[in-house]
N, C-alpha and C positions, 0 to 999 in steps of 0.2 A: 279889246276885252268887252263883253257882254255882261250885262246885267240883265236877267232873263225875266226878271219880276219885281215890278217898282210899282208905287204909282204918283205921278204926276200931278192927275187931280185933286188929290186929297191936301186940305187945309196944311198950311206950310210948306208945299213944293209951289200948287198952283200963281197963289201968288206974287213968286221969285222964279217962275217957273226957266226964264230964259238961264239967267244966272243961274242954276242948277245944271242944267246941260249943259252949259258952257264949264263950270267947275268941273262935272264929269266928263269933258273932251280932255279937257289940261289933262285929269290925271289919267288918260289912257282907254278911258270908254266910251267906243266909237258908238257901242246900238247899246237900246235900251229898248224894255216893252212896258208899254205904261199897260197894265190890266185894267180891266172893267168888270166893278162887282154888281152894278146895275143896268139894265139897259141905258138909262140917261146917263152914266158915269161912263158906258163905252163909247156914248158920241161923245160926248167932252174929248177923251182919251183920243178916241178919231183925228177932231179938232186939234189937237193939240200935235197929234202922228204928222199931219197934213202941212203943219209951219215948218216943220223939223227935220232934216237930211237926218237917216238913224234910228228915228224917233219909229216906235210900231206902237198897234195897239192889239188889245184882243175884246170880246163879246162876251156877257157872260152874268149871272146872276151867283151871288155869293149867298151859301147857306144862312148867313144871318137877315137875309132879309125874305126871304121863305112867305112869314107875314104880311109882305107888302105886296108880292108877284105870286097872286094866284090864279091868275088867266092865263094856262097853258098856252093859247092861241095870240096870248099877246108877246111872251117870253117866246113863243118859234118864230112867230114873225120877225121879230127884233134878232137874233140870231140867224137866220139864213137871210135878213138883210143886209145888214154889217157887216156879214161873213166875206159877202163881194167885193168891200170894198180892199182896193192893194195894198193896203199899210194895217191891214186885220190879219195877225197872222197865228191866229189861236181862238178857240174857243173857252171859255172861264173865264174867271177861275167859278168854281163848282164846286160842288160836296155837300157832306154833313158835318156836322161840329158841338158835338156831345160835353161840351166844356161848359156848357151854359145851358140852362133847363129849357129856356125861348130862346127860339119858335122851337115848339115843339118838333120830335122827332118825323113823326110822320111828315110834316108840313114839307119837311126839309129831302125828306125820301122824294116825296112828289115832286117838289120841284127838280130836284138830280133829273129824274124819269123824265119829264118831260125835256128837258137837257139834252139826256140822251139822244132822245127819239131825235132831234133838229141834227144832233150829232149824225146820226145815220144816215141821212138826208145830202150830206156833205162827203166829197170823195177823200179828202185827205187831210184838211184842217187839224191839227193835233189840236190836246185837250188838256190843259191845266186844271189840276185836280188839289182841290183843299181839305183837307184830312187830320181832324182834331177828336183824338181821342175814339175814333169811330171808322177803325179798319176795317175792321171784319164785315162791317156791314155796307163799306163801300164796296170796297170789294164785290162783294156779292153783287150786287148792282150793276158793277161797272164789267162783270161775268155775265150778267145776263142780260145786257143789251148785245153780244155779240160782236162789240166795236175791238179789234187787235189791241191788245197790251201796250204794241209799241206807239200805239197814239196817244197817251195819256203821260203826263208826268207830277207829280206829287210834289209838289211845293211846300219850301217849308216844312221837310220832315223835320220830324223830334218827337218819333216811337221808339220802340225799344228794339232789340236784334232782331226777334221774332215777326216783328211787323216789318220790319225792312226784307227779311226774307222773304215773306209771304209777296209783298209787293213788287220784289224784284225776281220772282218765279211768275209771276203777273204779267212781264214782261216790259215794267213801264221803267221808263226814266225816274230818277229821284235830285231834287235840287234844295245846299242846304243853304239858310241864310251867316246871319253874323250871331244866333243863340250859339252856331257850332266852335264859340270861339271864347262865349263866357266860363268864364274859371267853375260854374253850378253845373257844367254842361261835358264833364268828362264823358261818359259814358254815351253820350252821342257821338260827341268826336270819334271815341275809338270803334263806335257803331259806321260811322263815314267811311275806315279803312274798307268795310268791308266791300260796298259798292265798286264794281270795277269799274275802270276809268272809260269805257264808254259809254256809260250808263248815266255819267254823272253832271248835275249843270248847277253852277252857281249864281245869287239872286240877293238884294239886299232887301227884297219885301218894305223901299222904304215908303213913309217917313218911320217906319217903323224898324226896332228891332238894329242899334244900330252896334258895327262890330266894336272889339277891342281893338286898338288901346282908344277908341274911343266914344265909350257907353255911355257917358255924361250929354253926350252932345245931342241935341233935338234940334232938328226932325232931322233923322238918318236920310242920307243922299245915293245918289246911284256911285259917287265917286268915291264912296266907302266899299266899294266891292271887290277892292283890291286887297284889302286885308282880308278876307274871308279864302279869296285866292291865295296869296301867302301862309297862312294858318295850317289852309291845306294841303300847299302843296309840300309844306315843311314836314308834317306829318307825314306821306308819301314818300319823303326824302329824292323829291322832284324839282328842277330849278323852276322856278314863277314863271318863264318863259314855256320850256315844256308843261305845264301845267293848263296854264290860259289855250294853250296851242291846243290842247286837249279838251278842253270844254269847251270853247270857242265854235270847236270842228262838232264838237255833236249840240249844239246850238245853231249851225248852222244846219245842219242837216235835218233836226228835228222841224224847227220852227220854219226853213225853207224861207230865209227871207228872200223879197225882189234883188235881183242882183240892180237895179240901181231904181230910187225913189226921188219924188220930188223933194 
């Protein structure tokens, strides 16, 4: 099983960080991708890729820090650097994120754009996409840089139907976390039916966002990604085996990991 979107770094994994990847081998999670929302967060992420049979990372500047990364030429450098490396097997996560008034919108547009552009630069690197409240205008964006649909995948939805169409006439992938599991979150779930299953990839976004039956517990782990598989594949009326078998398979094939890593 895959955990397509975690991260590692982030206070309360870091720290325990062995013991977490070893509680997510026990329960059945071979890879995992630790993200990078800063460039100094993807070398950590790197570091971290680099100790760890499984372990990936990816490159990538996160809309909330917009205000901090505003040398275009310092964010492409840092990106078609990283990108080399063989345990980087993503670019992101990226986007805009309209949930919070700062950084302002523009700030956030511009940084995507210059994203982009590094994106282009690169033959086949897919693109983890972060998408908060602000489809329409990713969208556009991620239309007019030219890059194909099928390199981009949307982390962490939790739009409404209309935006799940829009994105998945797009042509991108969509991956949900463990919100698709809270008892507040009907109408996502039954928005999830709609994605067909090769479209689809699951991710526990942790320390963040952790699933039922267990929401109480901090900091959410990569080996809670099995209930978010179960959730869904019960929904589906899929046994957990064919289910995983299925996202698994377009996890590999999106993200192309090495077929063997140090």
């Amino acid at each position: 099983m895959i955990d397509t979107h975690c991260h590692l770094t982030y206070s309360g994994l870091r720290e325990q960080v062995f013991e977490v990847i070893n509680r997510a081998r026990i329960a059945g999670v071979d890879r995992m991708i630790s993200v990078g929302t800063t460039p100094d967060d993807a070398q950590q992420a790197i570091e971290i890729a680099e100790q760890f049979e499984g372990v990936y990372a990816t490159v990538g500047v996160h809309p909330h820090y917009a205000s901090d990364w505003t040398d275009p030429s310092r964010i492409t450098d840092a990106i078609l650097e990283n990108s080399q490396h063989p345990k980087v097997v993503a670019v992101g996560e990226m986007g805009l994120d309209k949930h919070y008034p700062d950084p302002p919108l523009d700030q956030q547009q511009n940084l995507l754009m210059w994203q982009l552009e590094a994106v282009q630069r690169l033959d086949d690197l897919p693109v983890i996409i972060h998408n908060r409240e602000a489809t329409d205008e990713v969208l556009d964006l991620l239309r007019q840089s030219g890059i194909p649909g099928h390199r981009f995948v949307f982390h962490c939805f939790t739009g409404n139907t209309s935006e799940l169409d829009a994105i998945l006439a797009f042509g991108a992938m969509v991956s949900f976390t463990g919100i698709i599991t809270f008892n507040s979150a009907i109408e996502l779930a039954e928005s999830s039916d709609r994605v067909p299953i090769d479209r689809l990839m699951i991710e526990t976004d942790s320390p963040y966002l952790t699933p039922a039956p267990y929401r109480k517990v901090r900091p959410n782990e990569p080996q809670y990604v099995i209930h978010i598989a179960q959730f869904m594949a019960q929904r589906r009326n899929l046994s957990i085996d064919n289910f995983t078998q299925n996202t698994d398979h377009n996890a590999d094939h999106f993200f192309a990991f090495p077929v063997s890593s140090p």
